[in-house]
C-alpha positions as CSV (number, residue, x, y, z in Angstrom):
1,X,-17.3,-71.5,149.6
2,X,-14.9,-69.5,147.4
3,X,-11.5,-68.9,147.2
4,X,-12.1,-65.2,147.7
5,X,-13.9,-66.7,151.0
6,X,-10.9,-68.8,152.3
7,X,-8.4,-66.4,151.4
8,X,-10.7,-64.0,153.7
9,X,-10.4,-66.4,156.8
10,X,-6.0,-66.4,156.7
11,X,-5.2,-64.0,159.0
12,X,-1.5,-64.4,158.1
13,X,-2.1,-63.0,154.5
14,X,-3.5,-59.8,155.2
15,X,-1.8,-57.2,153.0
16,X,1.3,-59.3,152.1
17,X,1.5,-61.1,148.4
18,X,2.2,-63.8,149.6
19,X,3.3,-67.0,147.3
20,X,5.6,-69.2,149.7
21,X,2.5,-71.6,149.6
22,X,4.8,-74.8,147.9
23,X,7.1,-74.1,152.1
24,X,3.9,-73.1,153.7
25,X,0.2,-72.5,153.7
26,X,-0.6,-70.3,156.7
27,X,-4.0,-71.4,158.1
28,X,-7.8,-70.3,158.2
29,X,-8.9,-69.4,161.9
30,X,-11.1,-72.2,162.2
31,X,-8.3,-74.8,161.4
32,X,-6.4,-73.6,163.7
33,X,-9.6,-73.6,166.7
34,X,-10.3,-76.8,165.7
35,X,-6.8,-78.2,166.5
36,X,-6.9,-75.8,169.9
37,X,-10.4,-76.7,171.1
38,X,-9.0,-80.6,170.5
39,X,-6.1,-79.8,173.1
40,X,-8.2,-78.6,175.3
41,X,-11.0,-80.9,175.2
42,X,-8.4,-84.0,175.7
43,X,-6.4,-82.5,178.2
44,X,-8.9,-80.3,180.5
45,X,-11.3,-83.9,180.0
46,X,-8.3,-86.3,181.3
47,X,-9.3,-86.1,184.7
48,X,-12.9,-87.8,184.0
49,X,-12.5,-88.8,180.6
50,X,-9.8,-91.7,179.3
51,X,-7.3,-89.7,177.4
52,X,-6.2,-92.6,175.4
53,X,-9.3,-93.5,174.2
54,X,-10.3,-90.3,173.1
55,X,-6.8,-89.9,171.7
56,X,-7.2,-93.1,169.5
57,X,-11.1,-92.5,168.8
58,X,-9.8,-89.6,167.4
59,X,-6.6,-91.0,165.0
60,X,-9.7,-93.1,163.7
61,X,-12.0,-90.3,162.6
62,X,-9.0,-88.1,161.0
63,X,-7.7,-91.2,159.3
64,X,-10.8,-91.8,157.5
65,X,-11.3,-88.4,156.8
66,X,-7.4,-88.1,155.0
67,X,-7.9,-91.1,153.5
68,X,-11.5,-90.2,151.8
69,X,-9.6,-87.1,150.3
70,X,-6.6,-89.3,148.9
71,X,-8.6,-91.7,147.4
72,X,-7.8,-94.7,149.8
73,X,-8.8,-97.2,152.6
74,X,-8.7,-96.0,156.4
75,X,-6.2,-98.9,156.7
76,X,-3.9,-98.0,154.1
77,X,-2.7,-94.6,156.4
78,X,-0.9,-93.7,158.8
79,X,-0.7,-90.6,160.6
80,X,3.0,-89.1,160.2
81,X,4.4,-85.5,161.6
82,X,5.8,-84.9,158.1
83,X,6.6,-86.0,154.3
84,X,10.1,-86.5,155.9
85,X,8.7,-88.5,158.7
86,X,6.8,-90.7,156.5
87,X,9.9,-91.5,153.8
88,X,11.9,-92.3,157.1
89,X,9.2,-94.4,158.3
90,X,9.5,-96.4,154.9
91,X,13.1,-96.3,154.7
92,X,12.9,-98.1,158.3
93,X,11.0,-100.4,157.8
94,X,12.5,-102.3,154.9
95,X,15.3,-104.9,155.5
96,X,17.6,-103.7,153.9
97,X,20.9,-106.0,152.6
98,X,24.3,-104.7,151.2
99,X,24.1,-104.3,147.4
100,X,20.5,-103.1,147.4
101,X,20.0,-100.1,145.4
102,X,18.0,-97.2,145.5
103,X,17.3,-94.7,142.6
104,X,16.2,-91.3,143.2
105,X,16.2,-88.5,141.0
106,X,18.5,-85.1,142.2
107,X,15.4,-83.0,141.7
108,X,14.6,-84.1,145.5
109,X,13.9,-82.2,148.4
110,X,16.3,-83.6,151.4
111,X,13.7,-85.5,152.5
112,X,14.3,-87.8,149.6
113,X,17.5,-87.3,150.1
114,X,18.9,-88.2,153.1
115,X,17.5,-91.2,154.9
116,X,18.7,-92.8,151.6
117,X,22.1,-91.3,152.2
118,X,22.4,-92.7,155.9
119,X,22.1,-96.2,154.2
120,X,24.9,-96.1,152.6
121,X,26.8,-96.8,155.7
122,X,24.6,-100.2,155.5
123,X,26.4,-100.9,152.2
124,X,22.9,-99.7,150.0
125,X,24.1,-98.0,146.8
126,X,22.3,-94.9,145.9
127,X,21.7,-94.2,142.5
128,X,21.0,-90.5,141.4
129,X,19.0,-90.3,138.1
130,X,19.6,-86.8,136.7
131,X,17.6,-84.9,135.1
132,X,16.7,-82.1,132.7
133,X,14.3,-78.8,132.9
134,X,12.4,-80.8,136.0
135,X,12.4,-83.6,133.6
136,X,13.0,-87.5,133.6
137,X,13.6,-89.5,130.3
138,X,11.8,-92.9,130.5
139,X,14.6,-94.6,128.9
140,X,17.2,-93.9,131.4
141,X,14.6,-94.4,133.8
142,X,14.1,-97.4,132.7
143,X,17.6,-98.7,132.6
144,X,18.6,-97.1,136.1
145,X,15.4,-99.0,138.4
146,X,16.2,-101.9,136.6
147,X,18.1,-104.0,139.7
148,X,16.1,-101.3,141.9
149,X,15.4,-102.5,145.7
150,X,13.4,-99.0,146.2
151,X,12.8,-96.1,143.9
152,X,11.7,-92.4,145.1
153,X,10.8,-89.8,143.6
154,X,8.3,-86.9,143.4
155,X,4.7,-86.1,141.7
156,X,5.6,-82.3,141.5
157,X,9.0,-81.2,141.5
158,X,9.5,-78.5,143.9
159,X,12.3,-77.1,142.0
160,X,10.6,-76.8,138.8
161,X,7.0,-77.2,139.5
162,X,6.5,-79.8,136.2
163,X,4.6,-83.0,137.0
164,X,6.2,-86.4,136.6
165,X,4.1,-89.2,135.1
166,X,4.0,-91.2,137.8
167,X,2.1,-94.0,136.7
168,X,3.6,-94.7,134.2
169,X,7.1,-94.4,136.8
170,X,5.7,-97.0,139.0
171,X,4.7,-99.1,136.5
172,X,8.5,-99.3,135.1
173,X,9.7,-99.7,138.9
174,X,7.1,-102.7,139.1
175,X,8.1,-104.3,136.5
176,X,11.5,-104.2,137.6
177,X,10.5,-105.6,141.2
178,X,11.2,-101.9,143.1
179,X,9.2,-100.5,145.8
180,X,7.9,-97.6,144.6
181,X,7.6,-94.3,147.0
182,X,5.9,-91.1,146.1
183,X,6.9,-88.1,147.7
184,X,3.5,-86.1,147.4
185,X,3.7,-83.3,149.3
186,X,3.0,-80.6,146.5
187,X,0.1,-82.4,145.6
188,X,-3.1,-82.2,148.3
189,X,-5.1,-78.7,147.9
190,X,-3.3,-78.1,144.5
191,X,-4.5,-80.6,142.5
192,X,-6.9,-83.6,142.4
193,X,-5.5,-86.7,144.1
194,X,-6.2,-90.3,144.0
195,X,-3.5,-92.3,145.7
196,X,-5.1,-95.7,144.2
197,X,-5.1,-94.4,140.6
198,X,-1.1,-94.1,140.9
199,X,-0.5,-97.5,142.3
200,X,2.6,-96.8,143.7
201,X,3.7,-99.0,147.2
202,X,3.5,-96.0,149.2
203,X,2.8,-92.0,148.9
204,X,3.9,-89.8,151.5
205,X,2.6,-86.3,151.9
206,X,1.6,-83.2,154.4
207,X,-1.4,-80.8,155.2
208,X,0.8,-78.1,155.7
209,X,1.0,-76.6,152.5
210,X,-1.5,-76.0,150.1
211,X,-4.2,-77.4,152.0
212,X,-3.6,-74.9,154.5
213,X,-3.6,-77.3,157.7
214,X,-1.6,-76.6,160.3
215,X,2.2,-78.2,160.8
216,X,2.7,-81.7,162.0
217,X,-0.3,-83.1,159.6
218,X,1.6,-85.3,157.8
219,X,-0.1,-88.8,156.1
220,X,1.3,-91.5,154.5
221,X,-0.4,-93.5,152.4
222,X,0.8,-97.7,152.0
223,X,-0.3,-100.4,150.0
224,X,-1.8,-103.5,151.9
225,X,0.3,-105.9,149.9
226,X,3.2,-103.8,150.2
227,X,2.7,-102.5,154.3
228,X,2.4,-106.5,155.3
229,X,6.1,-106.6,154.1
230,X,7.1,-103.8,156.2
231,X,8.5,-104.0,159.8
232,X,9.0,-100.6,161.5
233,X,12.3,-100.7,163.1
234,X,10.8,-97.7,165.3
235,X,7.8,-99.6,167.2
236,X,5.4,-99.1,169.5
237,X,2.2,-100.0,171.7
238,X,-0.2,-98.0,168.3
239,X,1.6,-100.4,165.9
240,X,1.3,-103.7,167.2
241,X,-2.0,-105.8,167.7
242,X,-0.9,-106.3,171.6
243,X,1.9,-104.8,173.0
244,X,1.6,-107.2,175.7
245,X,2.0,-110.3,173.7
246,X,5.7,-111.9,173.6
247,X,6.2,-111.9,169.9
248,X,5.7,-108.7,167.9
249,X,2.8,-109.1,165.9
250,X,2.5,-105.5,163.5
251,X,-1.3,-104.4,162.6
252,X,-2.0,-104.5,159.2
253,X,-1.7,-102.2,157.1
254,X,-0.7,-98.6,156.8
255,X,-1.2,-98.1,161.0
256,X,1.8,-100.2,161.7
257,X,4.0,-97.8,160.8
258,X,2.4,-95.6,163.4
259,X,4.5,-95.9,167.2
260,X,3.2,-94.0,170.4
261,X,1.8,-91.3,171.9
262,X,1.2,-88.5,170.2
263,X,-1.4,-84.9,169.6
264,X,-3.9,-85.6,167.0
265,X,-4.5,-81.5,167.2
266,X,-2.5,-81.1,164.1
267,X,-4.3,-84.1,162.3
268,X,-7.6,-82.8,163.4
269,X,-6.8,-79.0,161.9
270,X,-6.4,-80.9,158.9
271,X,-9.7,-82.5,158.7
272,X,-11.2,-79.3,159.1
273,X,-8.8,-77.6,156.0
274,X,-9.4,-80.6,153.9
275,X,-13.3,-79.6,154.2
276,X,-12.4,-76.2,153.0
277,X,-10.5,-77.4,150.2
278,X,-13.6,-79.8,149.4
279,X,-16.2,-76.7,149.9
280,X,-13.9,-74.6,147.4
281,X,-13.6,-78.0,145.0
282,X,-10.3,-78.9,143.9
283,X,-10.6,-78.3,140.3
284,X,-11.7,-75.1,140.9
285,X,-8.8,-74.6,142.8
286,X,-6.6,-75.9,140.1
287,X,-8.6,-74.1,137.7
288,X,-7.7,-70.8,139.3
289,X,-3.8,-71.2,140.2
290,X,-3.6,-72.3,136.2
291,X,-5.2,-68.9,135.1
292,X,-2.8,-66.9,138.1
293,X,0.1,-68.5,136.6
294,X,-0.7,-68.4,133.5
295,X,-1.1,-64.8,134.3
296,X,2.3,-64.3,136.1
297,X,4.1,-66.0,133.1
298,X,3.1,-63.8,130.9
299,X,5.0,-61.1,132.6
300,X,8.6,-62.9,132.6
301,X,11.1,-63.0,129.9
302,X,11.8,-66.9,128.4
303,X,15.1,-67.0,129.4
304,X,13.9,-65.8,133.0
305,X,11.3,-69.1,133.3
306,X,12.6,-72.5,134.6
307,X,9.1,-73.6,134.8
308,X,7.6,-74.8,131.6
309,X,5.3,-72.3,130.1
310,X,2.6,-74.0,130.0
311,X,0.3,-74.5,133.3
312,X,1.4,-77.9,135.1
313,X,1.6,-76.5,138.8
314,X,1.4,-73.2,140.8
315,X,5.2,-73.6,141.7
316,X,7.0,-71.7,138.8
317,X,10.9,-70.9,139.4
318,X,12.0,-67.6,137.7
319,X,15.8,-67.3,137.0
320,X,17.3,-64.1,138.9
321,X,21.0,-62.6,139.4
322,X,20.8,-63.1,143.4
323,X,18.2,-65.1,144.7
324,X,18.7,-64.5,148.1
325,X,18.8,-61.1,147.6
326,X,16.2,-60.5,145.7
327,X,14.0,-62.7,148.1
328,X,15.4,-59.9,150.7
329,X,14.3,-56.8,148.1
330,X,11.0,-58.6,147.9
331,X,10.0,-59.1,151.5
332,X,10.9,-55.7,152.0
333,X,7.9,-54.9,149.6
334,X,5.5,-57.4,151.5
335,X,6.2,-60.0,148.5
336,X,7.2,-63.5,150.0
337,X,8.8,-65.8,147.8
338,X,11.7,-67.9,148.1
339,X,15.2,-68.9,147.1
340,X,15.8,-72.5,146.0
341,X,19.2,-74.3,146.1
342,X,18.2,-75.9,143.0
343,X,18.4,-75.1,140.4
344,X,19.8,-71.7,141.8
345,X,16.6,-69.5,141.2
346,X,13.6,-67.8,143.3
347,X,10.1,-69.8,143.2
348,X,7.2,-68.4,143.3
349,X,3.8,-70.6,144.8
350,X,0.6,-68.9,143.4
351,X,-2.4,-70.0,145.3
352,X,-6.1,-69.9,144.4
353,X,-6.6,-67.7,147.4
354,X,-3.5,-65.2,145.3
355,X,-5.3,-62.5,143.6
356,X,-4.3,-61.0,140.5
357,X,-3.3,-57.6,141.8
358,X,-0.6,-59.9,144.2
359,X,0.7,-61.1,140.9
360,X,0.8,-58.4,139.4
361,X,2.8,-56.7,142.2
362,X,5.2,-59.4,141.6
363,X,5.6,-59.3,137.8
364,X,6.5,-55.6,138.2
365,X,9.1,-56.0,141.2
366,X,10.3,-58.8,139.2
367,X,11.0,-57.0,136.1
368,X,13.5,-54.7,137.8
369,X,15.5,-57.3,138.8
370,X,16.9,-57.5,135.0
């Protein structure tokens, strides 16, 4: 398969340029039949068939299909709705004491923002490590993780697009004692991935962005060592080895972090994007967005780009007078980008299935915004 190909089967894209891919990646048809024909198999089948064992039969095969992609163990995921979902399964499951601190950086999304902010009414300091041009300096890095209960941060910004060293981050939160958490999510479908190779605690991610899976596909990957620490304040009959028994006695692993019922339709479009990624080949798909950026970088003025000029990620952030409006001027042209918050600025995700005619339609409704 080819980009050209899996651009061919999104319906959404059509004749819009679209690069919003960093918010969303609007799906192939077949990702989406496959998490259809799932419903309807489980619940037109529940009269003859047990639902709950197809159900967890199911969570099984699309756990080791996520975790073949990442780079890890079947039993070092669990299946989340969301990147948010899977921090907030983290920051739940950690026992938490006044005085513990927890260093993030303020390039962020909320997700990595605010279940640390609703521990703060449990007396847990957060520390905000700022930053420059999408940038951290090791040093103060270094010096702010240093009494660190927990530390979270991202692999690629999604303000800035630059990505963080983030071996070399955990290996400074490890040394310091910290549970390290990746927020992935800009990651899967964009550029290789290897979850073990990082060596971070935990990594939480999502399918439904540049891997083009549907929403609600959210993973999250967990260390052995690190999950049999854990315990989930939110629990349930999928987490535990019996949920009969009188003591709670968590699985091991990634799946106790995982609670009750729940769809696998969403997890099961994702198995089926995930082998459209792999047909395509990730570092092809790298290989293109680097050229399509490349190529869309050359058209903006240096005191326009927030994103560094050379390629790190297909998420480059182009100073403007009005974001918002200019997102507005845009969409009016079929262009879709978006507006960030921070820094105050439009972004623009270019996709291997973009085509260089779509950025060039962008350069030139760019250029008459200055």
């Amino acid at each position: 398969m080819t980009a050209r190909k899996l651009r061919a089967d999104v319906p959404a894209l059509g004749e819009a340029a679209y690069f919003n891919f960093g918010a969303h990646g609007p799906s192939p048809e077949y990702v989406v039949e496959a998490a259809s024909e799932f419903i309807a198999d489980h619940e037109y089948g529940s009269a003859t068939t047990d639902p709950y064992g197809h159900a967890f039969e199911t969570y099984e095969s699309v756990r080791d299909r996520i975790a073949a992609f990442v780079g890890a163990d079947a039993d070092e995921v669990a299946l989340t709705e969301s990147t948010t979902d899977g921090i907030t399964r983290i920051a739940g499951a950690i026992d938490w004491e006044p005085g513990d601190v927890v260093v993030r950086t303020d390039l962020e999304h909320p997700a990595g923002i605010l279940p640390w902010k609703r521990l703060e009414r449990e007396g847990v300091e957060v520390r905000v490590l700022e930053t420059e041009g999408g940038r951290i300096d090791p040093d103060e890095y270094a010096e702010a993780v240093a009494d660190a209960r927990l530390v979270c941060f991202s692999a690629i910004t999604w303000t800035h697009g630059t990505r963080l060293p983030v071996a070399d981050l955990v290996e400074t939160a490890n040394d310091a004692g910290a549970f390290t958490l990746v927020d992935a999510v800009q990651s899967p479908g964009q550029v290789p991935l290897d979850v073990s190779a990082w060596g971070a605690d935990a990594v939480a991610a999502a399918g439904h962005k540049w891997t083009l899976g549907p929403w609600g596909a959210g993973f999250l990957y967990v260390d052995r060592d690190a999950a049999a620490e854990l315990a989930p304040r939110a629990v349930g009959y999928r987490g535990v080895e019996d949920p009969d028994a009188d003591e709670i006695e968590y699985k091991p692993g990634a799946p106790r972090l995982e609670v009750g019922t729940a769809t696998a339709a969403a997890h099961v479009g994702l198995a089926e994007a995930l082998d459209a990624i792999d047909a395509v080949g990730v570092d092809a798909i790298e290989s293109r967005i680097e050229a399509l950026t490349d190529r869309f970088k050359e058209g903006i003025p240096e005191d326009r780009l927030l994103s560094p000029r050379e390629f790190e990620s297909g998420l480059v952030t182009v100073d403007v007078d009005d974001p918002e409006a200019t997102v507005e001027r845009l969409a009016d042209r079929d262009i879709v980008v978006r507006s960030l918050p921070y820094p105050d600025a439009v972004r623009a995700s270019i996709h291997a299935v973009s085509t260089e005619a779509e950025v060039d339609r962008l350069v030139d409704a760019l250029a008459e915004e200055w």
